[in-house]
KOLMAR-604861 format. One line per field, with one value per residue: residue in one letter; x, y, z of N, C-alpha, C, O, CB in turn; residue number from 1. Coordinates in steps of 0.1 Angstrom, whole numbers, plus 5000, padded with zeros to 4 digits. Glycine has a CB too. Layout:
% residues N
residuo = (A, ...) $
npx = (X, ...) $
npy = (Y, ...) $
npz = (Z, ...) $
capx = (X, ...) $
capy = (Y, ...) $
capz = (Z, ...) $
cpx = (X, ...) $
cpy = (Y, ...) $
cpz = (Z, ...) $
opx = (X, ...) $
opy = (Y, ...) $
opz = (Z, ...) $
cbpx = (X, ...) $
cbpy = (Y, ...) $
cbpz = (Z, ...) $
num = (NUM, ...) $
END
This chain:
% residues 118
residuo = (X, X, X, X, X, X, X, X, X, X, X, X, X, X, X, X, X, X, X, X, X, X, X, X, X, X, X, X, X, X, X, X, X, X, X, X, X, X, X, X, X, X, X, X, X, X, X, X, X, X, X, X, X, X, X, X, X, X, X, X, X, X, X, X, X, X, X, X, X, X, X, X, X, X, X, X, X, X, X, X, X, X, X, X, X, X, X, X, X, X, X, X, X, X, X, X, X, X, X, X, X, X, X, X, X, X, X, X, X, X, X, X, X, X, X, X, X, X) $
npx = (6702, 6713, 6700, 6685, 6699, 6701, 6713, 6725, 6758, 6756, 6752, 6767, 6792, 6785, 6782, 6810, 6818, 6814, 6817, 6847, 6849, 6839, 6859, 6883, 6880, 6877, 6904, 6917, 6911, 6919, 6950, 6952, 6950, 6978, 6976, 6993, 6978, 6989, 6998, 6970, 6935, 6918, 6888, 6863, 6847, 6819, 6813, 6823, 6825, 6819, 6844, 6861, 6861, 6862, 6888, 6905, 6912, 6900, 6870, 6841, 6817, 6800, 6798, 6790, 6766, 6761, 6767, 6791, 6803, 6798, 6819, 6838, 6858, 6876, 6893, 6901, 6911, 6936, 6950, 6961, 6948, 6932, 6923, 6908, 6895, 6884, 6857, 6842, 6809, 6804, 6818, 6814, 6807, 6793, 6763, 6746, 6738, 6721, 6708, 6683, 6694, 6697, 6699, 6723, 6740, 6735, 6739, 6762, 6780, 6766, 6777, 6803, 6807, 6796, 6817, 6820, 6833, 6829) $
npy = (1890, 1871, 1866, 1887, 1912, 1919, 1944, 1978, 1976, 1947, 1947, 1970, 1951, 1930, 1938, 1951, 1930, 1918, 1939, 1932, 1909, 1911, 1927, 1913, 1892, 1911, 1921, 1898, 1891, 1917, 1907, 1882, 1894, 1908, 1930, 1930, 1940, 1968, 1965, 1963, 1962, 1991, 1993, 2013, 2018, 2033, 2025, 2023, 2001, 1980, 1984, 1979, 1951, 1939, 1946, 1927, 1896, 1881, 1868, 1886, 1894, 1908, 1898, 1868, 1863, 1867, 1853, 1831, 1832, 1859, 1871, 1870, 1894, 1896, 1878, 1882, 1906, 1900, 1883, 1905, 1918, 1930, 1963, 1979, 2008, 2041, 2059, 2090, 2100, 2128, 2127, 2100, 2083, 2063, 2076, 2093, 2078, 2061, 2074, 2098, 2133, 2163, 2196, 2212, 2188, 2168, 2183, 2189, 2165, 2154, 2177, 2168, 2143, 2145, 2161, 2191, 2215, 2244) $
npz = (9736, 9764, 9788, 9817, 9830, 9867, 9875, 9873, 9873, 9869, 9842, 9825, 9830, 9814, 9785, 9786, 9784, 9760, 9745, 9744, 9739, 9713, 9703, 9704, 9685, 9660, 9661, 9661, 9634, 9617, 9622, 9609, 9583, 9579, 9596, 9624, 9658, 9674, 9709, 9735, 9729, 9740, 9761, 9774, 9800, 9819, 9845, 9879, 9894, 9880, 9864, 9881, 9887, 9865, 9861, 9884, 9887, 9911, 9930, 9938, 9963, 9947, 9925, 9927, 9917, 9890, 9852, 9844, 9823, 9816, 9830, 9814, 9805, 9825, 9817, 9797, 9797, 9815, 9797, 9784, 9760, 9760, 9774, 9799, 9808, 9829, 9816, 9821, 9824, 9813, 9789, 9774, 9750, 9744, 9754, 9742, 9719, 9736, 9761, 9771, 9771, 9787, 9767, 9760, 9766, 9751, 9722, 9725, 9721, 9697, 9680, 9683, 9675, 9646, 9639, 9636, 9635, 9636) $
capx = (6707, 6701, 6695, 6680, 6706, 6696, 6716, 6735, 6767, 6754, 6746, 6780, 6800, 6780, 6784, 6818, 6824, 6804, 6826, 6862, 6848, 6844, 6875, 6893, 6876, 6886, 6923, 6923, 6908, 6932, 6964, 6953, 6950, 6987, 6981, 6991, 6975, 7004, 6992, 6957, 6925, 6914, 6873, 6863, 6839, 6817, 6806, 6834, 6823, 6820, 6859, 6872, 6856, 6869, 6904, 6903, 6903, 6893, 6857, 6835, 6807, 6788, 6796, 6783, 6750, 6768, 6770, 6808, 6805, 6796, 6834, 6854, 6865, 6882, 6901, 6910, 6923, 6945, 6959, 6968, 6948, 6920, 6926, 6900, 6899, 6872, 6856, 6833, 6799, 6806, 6827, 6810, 6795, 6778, 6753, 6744, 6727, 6713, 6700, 6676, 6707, 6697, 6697, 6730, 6751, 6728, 6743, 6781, 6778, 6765, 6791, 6820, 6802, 6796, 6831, 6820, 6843, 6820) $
capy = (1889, 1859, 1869, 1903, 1918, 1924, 1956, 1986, 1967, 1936, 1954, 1970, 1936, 1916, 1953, 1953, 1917, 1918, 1940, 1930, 1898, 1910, 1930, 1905, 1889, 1922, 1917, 1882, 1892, 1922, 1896, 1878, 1904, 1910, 1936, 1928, 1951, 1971, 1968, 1958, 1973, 1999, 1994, 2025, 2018, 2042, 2024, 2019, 1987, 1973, 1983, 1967, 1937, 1933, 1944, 1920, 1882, 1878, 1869, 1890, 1891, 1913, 1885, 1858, 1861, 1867, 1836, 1829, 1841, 1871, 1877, 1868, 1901, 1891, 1868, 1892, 1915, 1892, 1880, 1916, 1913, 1947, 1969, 1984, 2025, 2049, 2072, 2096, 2097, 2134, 2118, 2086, 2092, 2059, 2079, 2102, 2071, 2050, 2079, 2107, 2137, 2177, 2197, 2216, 2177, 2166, 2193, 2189, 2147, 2156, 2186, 2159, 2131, 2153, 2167, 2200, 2227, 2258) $
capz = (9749, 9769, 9806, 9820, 9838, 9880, 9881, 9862, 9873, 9858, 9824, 9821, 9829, 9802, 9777, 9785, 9781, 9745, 9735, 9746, 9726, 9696, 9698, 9703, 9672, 9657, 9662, 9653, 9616, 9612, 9625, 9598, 9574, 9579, 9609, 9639, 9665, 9686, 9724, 9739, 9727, 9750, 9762, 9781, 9810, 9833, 9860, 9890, 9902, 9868, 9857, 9892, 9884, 9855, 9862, 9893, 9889, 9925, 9929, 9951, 9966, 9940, 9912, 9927, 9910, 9874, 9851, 9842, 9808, 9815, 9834, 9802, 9803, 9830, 9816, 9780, 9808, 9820, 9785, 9778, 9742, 9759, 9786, 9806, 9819, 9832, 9809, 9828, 9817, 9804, 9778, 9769, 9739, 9741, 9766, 9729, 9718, 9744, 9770, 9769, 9775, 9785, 9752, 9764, 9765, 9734, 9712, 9725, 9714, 9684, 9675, 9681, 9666, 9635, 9636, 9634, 9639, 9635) $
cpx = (6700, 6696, 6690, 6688, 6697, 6702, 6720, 6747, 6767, 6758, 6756, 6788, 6795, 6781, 6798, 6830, 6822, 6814, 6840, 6859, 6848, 6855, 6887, 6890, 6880, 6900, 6922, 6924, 6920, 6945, 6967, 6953, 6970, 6989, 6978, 6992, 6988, 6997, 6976, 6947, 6921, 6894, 6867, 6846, 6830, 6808, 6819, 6835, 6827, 6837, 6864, 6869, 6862, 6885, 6913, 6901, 6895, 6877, 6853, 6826, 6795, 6789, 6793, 6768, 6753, 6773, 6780, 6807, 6805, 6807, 6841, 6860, 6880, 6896, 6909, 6923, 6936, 6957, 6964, 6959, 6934, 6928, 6912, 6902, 6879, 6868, 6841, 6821, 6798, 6809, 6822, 6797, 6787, 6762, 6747, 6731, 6720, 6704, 6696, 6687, 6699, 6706, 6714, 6744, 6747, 6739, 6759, 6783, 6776, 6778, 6801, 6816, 6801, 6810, 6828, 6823, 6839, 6815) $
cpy = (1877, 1858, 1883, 1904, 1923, 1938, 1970, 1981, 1955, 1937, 1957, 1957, 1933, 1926, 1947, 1940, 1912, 1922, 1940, 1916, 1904, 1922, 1921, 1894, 1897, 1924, 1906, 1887, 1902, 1914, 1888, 1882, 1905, 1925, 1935, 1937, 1958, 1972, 1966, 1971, 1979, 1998, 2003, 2018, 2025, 2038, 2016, 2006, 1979, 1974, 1977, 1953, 1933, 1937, 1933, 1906, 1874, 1880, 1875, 1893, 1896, 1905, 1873, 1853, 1860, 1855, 1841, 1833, 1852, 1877, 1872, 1878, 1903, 1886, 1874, 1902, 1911, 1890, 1890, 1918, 1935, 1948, 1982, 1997, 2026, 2058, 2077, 2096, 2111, 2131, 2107, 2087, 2084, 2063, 2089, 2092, 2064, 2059, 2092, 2123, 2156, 2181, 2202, 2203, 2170, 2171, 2190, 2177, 2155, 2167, 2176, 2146, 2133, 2160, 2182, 2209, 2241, 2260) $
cpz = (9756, 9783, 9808, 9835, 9852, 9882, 9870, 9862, 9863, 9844, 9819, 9821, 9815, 9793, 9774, 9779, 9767, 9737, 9734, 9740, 9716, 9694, 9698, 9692, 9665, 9653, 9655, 9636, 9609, 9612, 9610, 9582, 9574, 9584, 9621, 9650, 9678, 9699, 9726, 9731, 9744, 9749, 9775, 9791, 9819, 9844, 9865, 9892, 9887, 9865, 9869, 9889, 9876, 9853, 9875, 9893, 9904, 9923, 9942, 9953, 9954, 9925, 9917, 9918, 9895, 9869, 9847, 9826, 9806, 9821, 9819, 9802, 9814, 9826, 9802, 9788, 9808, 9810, 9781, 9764, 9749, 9778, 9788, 9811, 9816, 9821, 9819, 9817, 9808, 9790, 9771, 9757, 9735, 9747, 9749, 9723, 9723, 9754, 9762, 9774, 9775, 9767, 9749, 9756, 9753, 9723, 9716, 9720, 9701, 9677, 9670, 9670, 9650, 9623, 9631, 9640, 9642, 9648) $
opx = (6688, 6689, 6691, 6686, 6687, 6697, 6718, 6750, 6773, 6765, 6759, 6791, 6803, 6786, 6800, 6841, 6828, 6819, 6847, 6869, 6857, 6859, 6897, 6899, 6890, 6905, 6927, 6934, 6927, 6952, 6977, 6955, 6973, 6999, 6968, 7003, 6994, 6990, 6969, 6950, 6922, 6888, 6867, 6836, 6835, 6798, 6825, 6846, 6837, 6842, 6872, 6878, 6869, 6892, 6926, 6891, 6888, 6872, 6857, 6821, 6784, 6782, 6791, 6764, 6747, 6780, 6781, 6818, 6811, 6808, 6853, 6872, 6890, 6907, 6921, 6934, 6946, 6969, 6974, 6967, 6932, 6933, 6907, 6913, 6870, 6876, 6832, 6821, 6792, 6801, 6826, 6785, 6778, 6752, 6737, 6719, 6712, 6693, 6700, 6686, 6695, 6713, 6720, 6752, 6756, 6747, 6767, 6792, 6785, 6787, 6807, 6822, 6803, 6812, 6835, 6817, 6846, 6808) $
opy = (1873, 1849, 1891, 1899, 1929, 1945, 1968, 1979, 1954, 1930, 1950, 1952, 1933, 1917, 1941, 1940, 1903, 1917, 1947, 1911, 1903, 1925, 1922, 1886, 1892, 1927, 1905, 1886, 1899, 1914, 1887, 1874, 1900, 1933, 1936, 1941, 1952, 1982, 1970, 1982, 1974, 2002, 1997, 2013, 2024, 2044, 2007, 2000, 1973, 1963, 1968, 1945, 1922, 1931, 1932, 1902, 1865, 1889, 1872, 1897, 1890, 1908, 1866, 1843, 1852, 1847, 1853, 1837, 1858, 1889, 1870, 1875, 1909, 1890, 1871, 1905, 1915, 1893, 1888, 1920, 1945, 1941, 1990, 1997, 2021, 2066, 2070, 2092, 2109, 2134, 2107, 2089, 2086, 2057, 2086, 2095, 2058, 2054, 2096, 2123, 2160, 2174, 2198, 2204, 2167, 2164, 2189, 2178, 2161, 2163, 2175, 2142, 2123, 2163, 2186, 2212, 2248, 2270) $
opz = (9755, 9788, 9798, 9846, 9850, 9891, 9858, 9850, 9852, 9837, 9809, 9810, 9806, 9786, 9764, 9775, 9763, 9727, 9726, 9735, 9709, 9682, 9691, 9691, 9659, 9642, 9644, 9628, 9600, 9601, 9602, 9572, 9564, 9580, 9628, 9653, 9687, 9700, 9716, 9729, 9755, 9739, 9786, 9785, 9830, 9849, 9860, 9891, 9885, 9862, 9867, 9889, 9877, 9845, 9875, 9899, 9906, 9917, 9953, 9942, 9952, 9916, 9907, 9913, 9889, 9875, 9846, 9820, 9797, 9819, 9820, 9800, 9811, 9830, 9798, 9786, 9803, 9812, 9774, 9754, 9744, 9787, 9780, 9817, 9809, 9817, 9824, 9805, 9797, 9781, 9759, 9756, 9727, 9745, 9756, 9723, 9715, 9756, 9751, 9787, 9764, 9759, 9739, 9747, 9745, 9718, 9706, 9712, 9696, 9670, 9659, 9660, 9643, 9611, 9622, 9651, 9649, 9651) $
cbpx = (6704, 6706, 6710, 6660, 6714, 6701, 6727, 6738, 6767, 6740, 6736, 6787, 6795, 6763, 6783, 6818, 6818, 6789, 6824, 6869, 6836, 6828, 6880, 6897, 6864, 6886, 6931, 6909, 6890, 6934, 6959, 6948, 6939, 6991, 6979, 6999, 6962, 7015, 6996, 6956, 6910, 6922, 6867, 6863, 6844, 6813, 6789, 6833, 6804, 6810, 6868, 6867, 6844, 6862, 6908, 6897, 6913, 6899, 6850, 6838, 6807, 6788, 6809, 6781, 6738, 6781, 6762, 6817, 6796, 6783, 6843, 6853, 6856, 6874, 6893, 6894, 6919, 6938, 6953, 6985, 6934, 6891, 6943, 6897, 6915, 6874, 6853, 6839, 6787, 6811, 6839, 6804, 6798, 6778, 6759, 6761, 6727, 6725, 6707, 6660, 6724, 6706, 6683, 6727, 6751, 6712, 6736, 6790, 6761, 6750, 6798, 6827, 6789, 6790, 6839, 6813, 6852, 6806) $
cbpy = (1902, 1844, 1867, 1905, 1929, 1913, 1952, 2000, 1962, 1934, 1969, 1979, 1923, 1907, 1972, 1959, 1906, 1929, 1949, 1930, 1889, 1912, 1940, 1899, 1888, 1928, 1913, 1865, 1901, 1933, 1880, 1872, 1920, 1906, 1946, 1919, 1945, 1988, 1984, 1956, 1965, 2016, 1979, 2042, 2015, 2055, 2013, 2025, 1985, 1979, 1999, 1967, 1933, 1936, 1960, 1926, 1871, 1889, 1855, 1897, 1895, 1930, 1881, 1860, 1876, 1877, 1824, 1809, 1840, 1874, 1869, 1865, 1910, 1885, 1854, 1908, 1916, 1879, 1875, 1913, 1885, 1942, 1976, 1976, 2045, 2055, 2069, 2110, 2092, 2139, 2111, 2078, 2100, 2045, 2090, 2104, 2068, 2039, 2082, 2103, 2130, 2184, 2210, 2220, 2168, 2176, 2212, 2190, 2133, 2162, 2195, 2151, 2128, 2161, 2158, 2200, 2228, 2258) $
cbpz = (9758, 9768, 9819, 9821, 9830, 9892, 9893, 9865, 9885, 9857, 9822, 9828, 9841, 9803, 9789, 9795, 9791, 9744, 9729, 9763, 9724, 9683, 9704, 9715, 9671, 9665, 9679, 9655, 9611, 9620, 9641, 9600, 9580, 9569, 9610, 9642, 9672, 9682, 9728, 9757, 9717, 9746, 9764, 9768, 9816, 9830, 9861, 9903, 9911, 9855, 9852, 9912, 9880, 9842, 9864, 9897, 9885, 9937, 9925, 9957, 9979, 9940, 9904, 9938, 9913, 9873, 9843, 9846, 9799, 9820, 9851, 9785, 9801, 9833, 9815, 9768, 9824, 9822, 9774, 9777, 9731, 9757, 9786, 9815, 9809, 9844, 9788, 9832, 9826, 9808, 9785, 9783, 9727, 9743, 9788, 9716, 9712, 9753, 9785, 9777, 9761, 9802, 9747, 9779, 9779, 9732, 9714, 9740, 9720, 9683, 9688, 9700, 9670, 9642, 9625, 9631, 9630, 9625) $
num = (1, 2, 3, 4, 5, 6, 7, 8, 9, 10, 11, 12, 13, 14, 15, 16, 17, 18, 19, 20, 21, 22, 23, 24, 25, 26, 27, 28, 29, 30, 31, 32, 33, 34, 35, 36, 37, 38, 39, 40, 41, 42, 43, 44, 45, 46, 47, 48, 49, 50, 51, 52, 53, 54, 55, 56, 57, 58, 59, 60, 61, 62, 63, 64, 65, 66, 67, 68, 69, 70, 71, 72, 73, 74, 75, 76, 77, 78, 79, 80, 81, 82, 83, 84, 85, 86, 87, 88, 89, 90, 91, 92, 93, 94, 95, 96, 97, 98, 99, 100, 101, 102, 103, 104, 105, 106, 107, 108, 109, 110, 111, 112, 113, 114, 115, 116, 117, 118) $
END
C-alpha cells in the first residue's frame, strides 16, 4: 500500500478501487481466453459513503483529500465493466477474515465458508 488511509471511508474507496482493478484485469484475461464476461462484475461494499462515491462522479467534499487513483472505481463504474451494491456487514464475509467477530457470527462465516450443511 502506498499511503495510510485518514479514515474508514478512505480505506474502502482505495479496497474497492483495488479490486474493481484487478477485476477488470480479470475480465480482460478471461475475454481473451475466449470468455467474454456477460454484464459488469459485481464489488460488494459496506460502507454507505464509500458506495456513493463511487457510484457518483461528482466530487465532494469528503474526496478532496483522496489522491485520483484512488477514485478509478469511479470511472470502471462509469464504463459499465463493475457495478457497485451494499452488502451489510452481516453478510460480508470479508469481516470472517479481517475482524475479530463474536463466537455466535464467527461460527455462521465459517459454516458457509465451509459449505457445511450439518
Amino acid at each position: 500500500q502506498g499511503h495510510t488511509s485518514l479514515s474508514t471511508f478512505e480505506a474502502e474507496i482505495s479496497a474497492g478501487t483495488l479490486a474493481a482493478c484487478e477485476a477488470v484485469h480479470l475480465r480482460s484475461l478471461l475475454a481473451s481466453l475466449g470468455y467474454k464476461p456477460k454484464g459488469p462484475t459485481i464489488i460488494k461494499i459496506d460502507n454507505t459513503a464509500a458506495l456513493r462515491v463511487a457510484e457518483d462522479p461528482v466530487m465532494h467534499d469528503k474526496t478532496k483529500h483522496i489522491l485520483r487513483k484512488e477514485l478509478k472505481i469511479r470511472e470502471l463504474v462509469e464504463s459499465g465493466e463493475v457495478k457497485v451494491e451494499y452488502v451489510e456487514s452481516l453478510k460480508n464475509f470479508a469481516d470472517f477474515f479481517t475482524k475479530p467477530l463474536p463466537r455466535k457470527e464467527f461460527e455462521s462465516f465459517r459454516k458457509e465458508i465451509m459449505n457445511d450443511t450439518a
